[in-house]
C-alpha positions in Angstrom: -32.6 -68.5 -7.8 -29.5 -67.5 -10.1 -30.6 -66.7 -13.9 -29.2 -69.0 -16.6 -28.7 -69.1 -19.8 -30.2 -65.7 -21.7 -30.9 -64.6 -18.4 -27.5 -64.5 -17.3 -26.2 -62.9 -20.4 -28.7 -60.2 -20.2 -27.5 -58.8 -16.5 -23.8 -59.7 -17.7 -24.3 -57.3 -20.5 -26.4 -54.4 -18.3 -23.9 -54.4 -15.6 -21.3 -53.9 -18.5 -23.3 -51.1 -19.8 -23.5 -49.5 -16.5 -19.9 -49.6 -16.0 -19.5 -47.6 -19.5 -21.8 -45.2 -18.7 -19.8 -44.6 -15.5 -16.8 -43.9 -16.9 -18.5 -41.9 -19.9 -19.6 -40.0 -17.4 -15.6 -39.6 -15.6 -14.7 -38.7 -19.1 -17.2 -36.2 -20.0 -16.8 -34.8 -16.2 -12.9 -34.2 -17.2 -13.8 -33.0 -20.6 -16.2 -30.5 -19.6 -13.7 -29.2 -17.1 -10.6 -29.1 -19.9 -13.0 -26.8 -22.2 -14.0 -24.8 -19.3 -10.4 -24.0 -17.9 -8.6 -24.4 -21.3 -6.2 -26.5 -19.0 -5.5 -30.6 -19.1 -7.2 -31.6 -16.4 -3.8 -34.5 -15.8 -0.9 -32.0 -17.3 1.5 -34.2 -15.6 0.4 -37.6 -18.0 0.1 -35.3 -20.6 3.7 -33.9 -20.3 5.5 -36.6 -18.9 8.7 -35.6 -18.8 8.2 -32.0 -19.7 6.2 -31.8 -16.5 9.6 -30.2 -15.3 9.7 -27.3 -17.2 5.7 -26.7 -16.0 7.0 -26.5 -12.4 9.7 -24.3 -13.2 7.2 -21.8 -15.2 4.5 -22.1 -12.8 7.1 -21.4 -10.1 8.0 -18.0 -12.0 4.6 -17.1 -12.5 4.0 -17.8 -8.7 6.8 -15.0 -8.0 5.9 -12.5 -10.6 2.3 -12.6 -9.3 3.7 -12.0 -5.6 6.1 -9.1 -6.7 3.1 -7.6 -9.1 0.9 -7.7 -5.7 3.8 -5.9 -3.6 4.1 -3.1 -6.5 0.6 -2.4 -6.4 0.7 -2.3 -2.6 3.1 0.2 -2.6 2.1 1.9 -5.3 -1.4 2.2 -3.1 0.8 3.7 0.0 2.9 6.3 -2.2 -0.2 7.7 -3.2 -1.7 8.7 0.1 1.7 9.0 1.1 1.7 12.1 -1.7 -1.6 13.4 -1.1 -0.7 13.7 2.5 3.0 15.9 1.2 0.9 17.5 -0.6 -1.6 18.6 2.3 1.1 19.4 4.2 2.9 22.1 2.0 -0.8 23.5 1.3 -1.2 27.1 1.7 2.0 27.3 4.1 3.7 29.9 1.0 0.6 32.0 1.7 0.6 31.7 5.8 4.0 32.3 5.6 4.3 35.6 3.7 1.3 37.0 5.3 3.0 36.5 8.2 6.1 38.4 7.6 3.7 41.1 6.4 2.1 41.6 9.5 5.6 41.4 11.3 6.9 44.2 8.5 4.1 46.5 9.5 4.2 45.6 13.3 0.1 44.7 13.0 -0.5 43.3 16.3 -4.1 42.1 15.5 -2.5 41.1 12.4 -0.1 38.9 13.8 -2.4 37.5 16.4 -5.0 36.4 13.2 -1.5 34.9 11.5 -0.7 32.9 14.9 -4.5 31.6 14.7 -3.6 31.1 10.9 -0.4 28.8 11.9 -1.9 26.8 15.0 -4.8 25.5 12.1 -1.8 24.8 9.6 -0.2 22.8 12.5 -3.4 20.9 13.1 -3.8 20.2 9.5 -0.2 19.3 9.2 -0.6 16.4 12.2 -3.6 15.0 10.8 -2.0 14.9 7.1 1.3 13.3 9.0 -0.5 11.0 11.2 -2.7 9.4 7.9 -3.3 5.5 7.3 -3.9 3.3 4.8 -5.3 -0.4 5.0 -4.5 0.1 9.3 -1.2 1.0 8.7 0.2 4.5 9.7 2.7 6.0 6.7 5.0 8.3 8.0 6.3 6.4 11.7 8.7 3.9 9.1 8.3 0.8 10.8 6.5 1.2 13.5 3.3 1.3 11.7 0.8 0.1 14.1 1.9 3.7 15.9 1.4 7.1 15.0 4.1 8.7 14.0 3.1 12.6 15.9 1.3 13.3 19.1 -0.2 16.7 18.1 -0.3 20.0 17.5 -0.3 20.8 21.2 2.7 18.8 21.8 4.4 21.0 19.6 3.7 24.1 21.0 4.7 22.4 24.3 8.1 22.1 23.2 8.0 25.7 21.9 6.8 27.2 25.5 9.4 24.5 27.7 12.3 26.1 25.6 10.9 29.7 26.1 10.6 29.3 30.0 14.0 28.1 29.8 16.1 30.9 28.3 14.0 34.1 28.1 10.6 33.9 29.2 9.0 36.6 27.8 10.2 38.0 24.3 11.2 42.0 24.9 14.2 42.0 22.3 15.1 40.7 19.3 17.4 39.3 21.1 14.9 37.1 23.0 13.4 36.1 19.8 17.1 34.9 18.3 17.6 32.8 21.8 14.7 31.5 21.6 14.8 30.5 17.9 18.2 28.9 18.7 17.2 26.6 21.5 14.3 25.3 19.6 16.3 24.4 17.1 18.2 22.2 19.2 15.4 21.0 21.2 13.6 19.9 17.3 17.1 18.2 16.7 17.2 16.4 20.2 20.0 18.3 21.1 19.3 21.2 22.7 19.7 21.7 26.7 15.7 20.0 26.8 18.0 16.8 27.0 17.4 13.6 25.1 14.3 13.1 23.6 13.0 16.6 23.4 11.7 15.9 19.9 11.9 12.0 19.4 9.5 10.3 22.2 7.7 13.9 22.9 6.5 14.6 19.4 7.7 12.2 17.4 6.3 8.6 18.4 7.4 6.5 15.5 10.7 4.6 14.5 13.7 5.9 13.7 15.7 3.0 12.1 16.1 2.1 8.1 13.7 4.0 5.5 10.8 1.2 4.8 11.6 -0.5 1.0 10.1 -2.9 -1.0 11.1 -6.0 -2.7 10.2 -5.4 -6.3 12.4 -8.3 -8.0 15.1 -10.6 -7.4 17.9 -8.5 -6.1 15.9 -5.3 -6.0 14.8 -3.7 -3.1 13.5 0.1 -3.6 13.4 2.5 -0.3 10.4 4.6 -0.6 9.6 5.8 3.4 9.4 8.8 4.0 8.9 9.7 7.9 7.6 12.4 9.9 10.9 12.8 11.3 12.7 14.1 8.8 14.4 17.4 8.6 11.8 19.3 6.3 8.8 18.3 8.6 11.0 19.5 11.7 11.6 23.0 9.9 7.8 23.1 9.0 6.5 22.6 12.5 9.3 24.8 14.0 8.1 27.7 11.6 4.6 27.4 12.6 4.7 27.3 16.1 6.7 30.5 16.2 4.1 32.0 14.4 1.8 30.8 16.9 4.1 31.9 19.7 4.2 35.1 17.9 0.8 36.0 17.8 -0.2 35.1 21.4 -2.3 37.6 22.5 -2.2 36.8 26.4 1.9 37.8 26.5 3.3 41.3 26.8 5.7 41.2 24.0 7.3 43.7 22.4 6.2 44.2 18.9 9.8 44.1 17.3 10.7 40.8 19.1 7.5 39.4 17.7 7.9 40.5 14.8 11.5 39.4 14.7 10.0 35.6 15.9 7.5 36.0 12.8 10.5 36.5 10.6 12.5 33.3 11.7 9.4 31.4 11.5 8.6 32.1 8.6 12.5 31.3 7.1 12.3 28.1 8.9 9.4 27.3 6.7 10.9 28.4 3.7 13.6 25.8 4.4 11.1 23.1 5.6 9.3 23.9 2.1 12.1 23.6 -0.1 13.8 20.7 1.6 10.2 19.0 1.2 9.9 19.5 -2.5 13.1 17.5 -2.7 11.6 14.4 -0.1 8.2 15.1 -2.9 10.7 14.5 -5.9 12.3 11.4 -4.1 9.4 9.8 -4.0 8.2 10.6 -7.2 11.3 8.6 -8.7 10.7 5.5 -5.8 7.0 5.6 -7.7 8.0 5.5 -11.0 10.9 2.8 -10.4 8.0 0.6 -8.7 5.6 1.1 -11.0 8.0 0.3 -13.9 9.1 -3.5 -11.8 4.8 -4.1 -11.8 5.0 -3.1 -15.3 8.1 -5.9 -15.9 6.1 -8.3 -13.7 2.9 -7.5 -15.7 4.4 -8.7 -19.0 6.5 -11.5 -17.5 3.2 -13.3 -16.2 1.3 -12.7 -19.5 5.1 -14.5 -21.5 5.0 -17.1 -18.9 1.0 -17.4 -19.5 1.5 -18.1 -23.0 4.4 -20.7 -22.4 2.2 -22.5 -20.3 -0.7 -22.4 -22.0 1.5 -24.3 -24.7 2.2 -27.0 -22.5 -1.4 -27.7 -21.0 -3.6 -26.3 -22.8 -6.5 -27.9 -24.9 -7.8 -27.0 -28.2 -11.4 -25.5 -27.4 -13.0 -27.3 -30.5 -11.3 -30.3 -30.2 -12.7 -30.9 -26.6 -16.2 -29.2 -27.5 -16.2 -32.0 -30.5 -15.0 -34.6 -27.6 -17.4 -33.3 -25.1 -20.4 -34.1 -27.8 -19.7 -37.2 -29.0 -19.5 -38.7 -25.2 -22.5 -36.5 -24.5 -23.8 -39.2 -27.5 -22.1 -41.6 -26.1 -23.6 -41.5 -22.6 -27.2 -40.9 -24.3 -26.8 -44.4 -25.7 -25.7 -45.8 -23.4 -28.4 -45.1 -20.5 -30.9 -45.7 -23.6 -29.0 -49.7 -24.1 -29.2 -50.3 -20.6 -32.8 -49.7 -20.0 -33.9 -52.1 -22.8 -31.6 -54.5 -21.2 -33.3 -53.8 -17.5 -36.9 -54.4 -19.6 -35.2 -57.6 -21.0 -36.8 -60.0 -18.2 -36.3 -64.1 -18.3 -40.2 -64.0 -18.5 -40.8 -61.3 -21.4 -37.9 -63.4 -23.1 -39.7 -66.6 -22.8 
């Protein structure tokens, strides 16, 4: 049987009340959020046309937060990329004139503790070159799933194929200038080793463009530095005829070891000071980055203000909002149960 009369009035009124306290509750829901994010929740009502000029700025802000995220990458890769230079060059001054002091003196157990002295500095130079960082090798340029040097022993292999192949043994001076010759040629994939001596035999990694960053709209920064280049080849040279020179199982004459010693050692003279300048060149590829995050950094917080201009809330007018619907709903669920207690009967 369908109520009448009061009856019908009084569930006519609670479903009414039921239906405000629903959307009291959408409202406060919304509200609640506004004073939470600082944000309207509906910019785009709230705008109306100016919901163009939102897109645009949150477009911006999209790409300064993408170009920020590549400067700190980088910024993250230079550094081990530095700390790994920085391994590399490491004691090589000392090695190196110790070196040419045992070769001045012609020190045979001296020179043999040098060549010992060199083939560590070789490890430690591989291992330095070879680093990664978040899975990606540093110093193969592109091909960064690869790393960039196959080892120490690979470059003494090169050393003893180019001995074999011009004097064998080293008896002269002579010998030691021959030799020193050819394995320049053979470091610079020239030599009569053929194609490859150096690329593909020690050096696995790519050999194309310098790896660069995208650090703005039109701005693209090389920082790569690979274990390639000239200094490294000059460094690695030097060492391993130090380590040649100090062999112990050969029957060399003491003046062509020592002569070997001496070329070494001016190979990693050169191989040091042609480093310093890679060091320097990526000490101004650093500061360039870092100064596009710092641009970046202070566009996003401009473009964070602009916004907030546009859809932001007042925090006490919403707090004052969200309390007077919190009221609001209070009375509301506190109407509507009298109304469910308001029976035909008890009204009767």
């Amino acid at each position: 049987m369908l109520p009448t009369g009061s009856g019908l009035s009084t569930l006519v009124a609670a479903r009414m009340m039921g239906s405000a306290a629903s959307d009291t509750r959408q409202r406060l829901a919304v509200t609640s959020q506004e004073l939470t994010t600082g944000r309207s929740a509906n910019p785009v009502r709230a705008l109306g046309p100016g919901t163009r000029t939102l897109m645009s700025l949150e477009t911006e802000r999209r790409a300064a937060d993408a170009y920020l995220d590549t400067t700190k990458l980088v910024m993250t890769r230079i550094g081990a990329m530095e700390t790994a230079l920085e391994t590399v060059a490491s004691d090589l001054p000392r090695l190196a004139a110790d070196a040419l002091g045992a070769g001045t003196r012609g020190d045979l157990p001296a020179m043999e503790a040098q060549g010992t002295d060199a083939q560590a500095a070789l490890v430690r130079i591989v291992s330095a070159l070879n680093t990664q960082t978040g899975g990606r090798h540093l110093f193969s340029g592109a091909a960064t799933d690869t790393a960039p040097l196959a080892g120490a022993d690979a470059v003494n292999q090169v050393l003893q194929d180019r001995l074999a192949a011009t004097t064998g043994t080293l008896q002269t001076q002579a010998d030691a200038d021959a030799l020193a010759a050819d394995l320049d040629l053979a470091f610079e994939d020239a030599g009569p080793g053929g194609p490859n001596t150096f690329t593909g035999t020690v050096y696995l990694g790519d050999t194309g463009a310098r790896l660069a960053a995208d650090v703005g709209p039109g701005q693209r920064i090389a920082y790569g530095v690979r274990a390639d280049n000239p200094a490294v080849r000059d460094l690695l040279k030097g060492l391993a005829m130090i380590v040649r020179a100090g062999d112990s199982k050969t029957p060399d004459h003491a003046q062509a070891r020592a002569r070997l010693i001496e070329l070494g050692a001016n190979r990693i003279q050169a191989g040091l000071d042609a480093l310093t300048g890679v060091r320097a060149g990526l000490g101004t590829a650093a500061r360039e980055i870092e100064d596009a995050g710092k641009r970046h950094d202070a566009a996003r917080g401009a473009l964070d203000t602009r916004i907030a201009g546009l859809v932001g809330v007042d925090p006490y007018e919403a707090a004052s909002e969200l309390r007077a619907l919190e009221s609001q709903l209070e009375t509301t669920y506190l109407i509507t149960g009298r109304l469910q207690n308001l029976t035909l009967t008890r009204f009767l």
